[in-house]
C-alpha positions in Angstrom: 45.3 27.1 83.4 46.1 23.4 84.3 48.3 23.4 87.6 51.3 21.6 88.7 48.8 18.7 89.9 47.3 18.0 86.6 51.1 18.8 85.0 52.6 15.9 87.8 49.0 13.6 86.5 50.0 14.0 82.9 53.6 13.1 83.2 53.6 10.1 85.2 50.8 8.9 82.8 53.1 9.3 79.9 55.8 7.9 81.5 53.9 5.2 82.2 53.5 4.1 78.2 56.6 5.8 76.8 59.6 5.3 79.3 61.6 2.8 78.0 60.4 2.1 74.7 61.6 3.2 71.3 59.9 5.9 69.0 58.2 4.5 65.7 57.0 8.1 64.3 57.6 11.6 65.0 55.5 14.4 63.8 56.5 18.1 65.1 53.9 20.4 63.8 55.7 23.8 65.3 57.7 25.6 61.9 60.7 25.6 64.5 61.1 22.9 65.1 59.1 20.7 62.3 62.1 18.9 60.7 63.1 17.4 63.9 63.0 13.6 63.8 63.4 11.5 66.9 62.2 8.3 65.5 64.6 5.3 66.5 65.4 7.3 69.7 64.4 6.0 73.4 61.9 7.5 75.8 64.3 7.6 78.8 61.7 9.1 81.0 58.7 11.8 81.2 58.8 14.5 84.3 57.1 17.4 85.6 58.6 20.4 86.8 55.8 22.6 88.2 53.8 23.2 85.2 56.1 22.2 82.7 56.1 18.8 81.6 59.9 17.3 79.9 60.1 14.1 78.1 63.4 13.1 77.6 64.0 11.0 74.4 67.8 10.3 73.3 69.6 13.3 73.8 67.0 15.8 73.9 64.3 17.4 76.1 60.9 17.9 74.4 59.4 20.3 77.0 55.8 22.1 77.1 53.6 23.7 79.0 50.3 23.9 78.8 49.1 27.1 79.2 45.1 27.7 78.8 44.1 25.0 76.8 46.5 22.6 76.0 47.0 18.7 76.8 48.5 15.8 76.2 46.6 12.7 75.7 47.3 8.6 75.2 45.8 6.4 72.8 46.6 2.8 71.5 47.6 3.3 68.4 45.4 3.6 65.7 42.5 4.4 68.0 40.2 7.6 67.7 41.5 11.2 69.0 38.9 13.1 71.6 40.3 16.5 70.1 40.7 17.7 66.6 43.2 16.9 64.5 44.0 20.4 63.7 44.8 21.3 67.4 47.8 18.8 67.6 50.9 20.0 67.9 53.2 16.9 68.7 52.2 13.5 67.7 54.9 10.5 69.2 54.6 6.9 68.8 56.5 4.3 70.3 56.6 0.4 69.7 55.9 -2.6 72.3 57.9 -2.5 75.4 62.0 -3.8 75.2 60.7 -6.2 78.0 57.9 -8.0 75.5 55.4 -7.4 78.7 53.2 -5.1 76.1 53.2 -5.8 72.7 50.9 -3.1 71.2 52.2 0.5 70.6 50.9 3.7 71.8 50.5 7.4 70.6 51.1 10.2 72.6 49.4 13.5 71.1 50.1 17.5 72.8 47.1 19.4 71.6 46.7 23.2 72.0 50.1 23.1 73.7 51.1 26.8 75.0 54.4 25.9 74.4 56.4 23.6 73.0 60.5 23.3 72.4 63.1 20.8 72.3 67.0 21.4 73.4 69.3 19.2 74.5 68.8 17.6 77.9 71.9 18.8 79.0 70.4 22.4 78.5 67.6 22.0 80.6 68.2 24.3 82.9 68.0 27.0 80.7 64.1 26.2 80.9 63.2 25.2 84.5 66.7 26.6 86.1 64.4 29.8 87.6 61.8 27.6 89.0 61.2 27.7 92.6 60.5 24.3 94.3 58.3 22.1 93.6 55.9 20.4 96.4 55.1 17.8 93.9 59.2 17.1 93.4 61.0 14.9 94.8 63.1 16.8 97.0 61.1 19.6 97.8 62.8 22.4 100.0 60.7 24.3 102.1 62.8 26.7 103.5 64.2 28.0 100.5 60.2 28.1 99.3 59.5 30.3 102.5 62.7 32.3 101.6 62.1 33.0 98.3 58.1 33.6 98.8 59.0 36.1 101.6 62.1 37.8 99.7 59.6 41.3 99.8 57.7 41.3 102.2 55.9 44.3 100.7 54.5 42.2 98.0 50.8 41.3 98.1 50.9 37.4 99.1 48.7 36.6 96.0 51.2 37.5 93.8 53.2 36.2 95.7 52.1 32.8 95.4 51.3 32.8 92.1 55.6 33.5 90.9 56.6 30.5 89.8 59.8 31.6 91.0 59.2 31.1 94.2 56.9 28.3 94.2 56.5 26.0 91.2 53.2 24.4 90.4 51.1 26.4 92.3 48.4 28.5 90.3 45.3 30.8 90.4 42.9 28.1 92.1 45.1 27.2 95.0 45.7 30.7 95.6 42.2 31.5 96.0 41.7 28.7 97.7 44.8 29.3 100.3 44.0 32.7 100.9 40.3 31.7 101.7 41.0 29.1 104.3 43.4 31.4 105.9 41.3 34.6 106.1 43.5 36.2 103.9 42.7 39.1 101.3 44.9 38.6 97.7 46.2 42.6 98.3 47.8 41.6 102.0 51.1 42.6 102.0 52.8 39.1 102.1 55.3 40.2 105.6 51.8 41.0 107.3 50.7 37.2 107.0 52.1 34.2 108.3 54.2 33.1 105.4 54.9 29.6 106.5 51.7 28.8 107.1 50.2 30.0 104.5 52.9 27.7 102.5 52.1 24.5 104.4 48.8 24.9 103.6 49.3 25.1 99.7 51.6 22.0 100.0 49.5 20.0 102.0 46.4 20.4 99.5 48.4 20.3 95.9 49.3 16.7 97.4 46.1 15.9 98.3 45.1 16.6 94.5 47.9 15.0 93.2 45.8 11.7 92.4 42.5 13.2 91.9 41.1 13.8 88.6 38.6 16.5 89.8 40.7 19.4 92.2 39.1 19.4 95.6 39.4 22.0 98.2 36.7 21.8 100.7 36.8 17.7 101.6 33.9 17.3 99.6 33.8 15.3 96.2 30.3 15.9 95.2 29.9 18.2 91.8 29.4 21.8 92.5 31.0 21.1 96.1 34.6 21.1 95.1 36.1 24.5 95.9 35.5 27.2 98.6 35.6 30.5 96.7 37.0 29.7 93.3 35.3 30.7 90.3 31.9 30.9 92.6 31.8 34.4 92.2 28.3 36.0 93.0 27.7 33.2 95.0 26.8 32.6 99.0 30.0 31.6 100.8 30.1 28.1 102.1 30.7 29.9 105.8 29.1 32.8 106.0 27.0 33.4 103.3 28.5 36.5 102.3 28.6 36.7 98.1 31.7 35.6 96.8 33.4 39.0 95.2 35.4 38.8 91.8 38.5 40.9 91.4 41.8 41.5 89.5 45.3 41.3 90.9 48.5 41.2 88.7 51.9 43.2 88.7 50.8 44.8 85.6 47.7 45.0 83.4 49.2 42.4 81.4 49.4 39.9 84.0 46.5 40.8 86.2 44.4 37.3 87.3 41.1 36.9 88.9 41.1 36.4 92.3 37.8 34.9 94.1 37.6 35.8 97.8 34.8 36.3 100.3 35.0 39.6 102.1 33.9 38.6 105.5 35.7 35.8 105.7 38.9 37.6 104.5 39.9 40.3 105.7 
């Protein structure tokens, strides 16, 4: 699932060619919401919110999230689409900018989106009011991050981490990732650990991926290189040598996630 760093990338780039300018066309392809037309409406601005992206057009909020598969993509208009046509589920076009500084239009298509709903801005926080906050944000709070991540300190911390509640943005790679650089097994009751700096970590490297197309971990760009433990399962740890060891953590079976963690390393 794309995490608040790719969510933060993706918003800024379509504020970038939307914000300010006027929609042309607007195609819903979700039965709820299909007969909504924003066309003549402004793009006042496109945010992210942990992983959920709001573009704010008029006076409503078109927010999605992404889920497993989806994205949103740019293209000058008229130009060819890198995903099937079948898999879009918002296509919005807007004219040159009010400025004259870009005269051509652009298209803004949300394939495979997980989700996708509009309601009025002024209702937004009936969508992102439960969020925790957000390191990527503009006013991120740390101490209420700490207080909500440690709230039971029974909980395993890689649950924990993974509540949106308490942190938003952060997801299954950084988790595995935290935990590995701080010796940390998924299952550790979260009051056993040292909360804060197990935090600071996770907001020191989702900035540091904030810009980068490719999620990096370990300081090293090179392919194959990326990541510590994540998704390496099987394989030699980058420390120790250990084999990395797959297993399942979740509150329920229905939201049990893979966690990725080396065994000597972690403990």
């Amino acid at each position: 699932m794309p995490e608040g760093d790719t969510v933060h990338r993706a918003a800024r780039r379509l504020n970038e060619v939307l914000a300010g300018r006027e929609v042309t066309r607007c195609d819903i392809r979700v039965p709820e919401f299909a007969t909504v037309d924003l066309t003549g409406q402004t793009v006042h601005e496109v945010v992210a919110i942990g992983k959920h992206l709001l573009m704010r057009i008029g006076q409503t909020t078109v927010h999605s999230h992404l889920k497993m598969e989806g994205s949103w993509h740019v293209y000058r208009a008229g130009s060819r689409w890198r995903r099937p046509a079948f898999e879009a589920r918002m296509v919005l076009e807007v004219g040159a900018a009010a400025d004259g500084g870009d005269e051509a239009g652009w298209r803004a298509v949300g394939f495979a989106l997980g989700e996708l709903e509009l309601v009025p801005t002024r209702d937004e926080e009936s969508i992102v009011g439960h969020l925790g906050p957000d390191p990527l944000g503009p006013s991120f709070d740390r101490d209420e991050a700490l207080r909500r991540l440690t709230a039971d300190p029974e909980r395993p911390i890689g649950l924990a981490l993974l509540d949106q509640r308490n942190v938003a943005g952060l997801g299954n790679d950084y988790r595995n990732e935290v935990l590995f650089l701080r010796g940390i097994l998924p299952e550790t009751p979260i009051g056993q650990t040292d909360a804060g700096a197990v935090l600071d970590l996770a907001v020191r490297l989702i900035r540091a991926n904030r810009d980068r197309v490719e999620r990096v971990t370990t300081g090293d760009t090179r392919r194959g290189r990326r990541v510590w433990v994540a998704h390496r399962e099987h394989e030699p740890c980058r420390r120790c040598g250990t084999r990395i060891r797959l297993g399942m953590l979740g509150d329920d079976a229905l939201t049990e996630r893979q966690t990725f963690y080396c065994p000597t390393c972690q403990r």
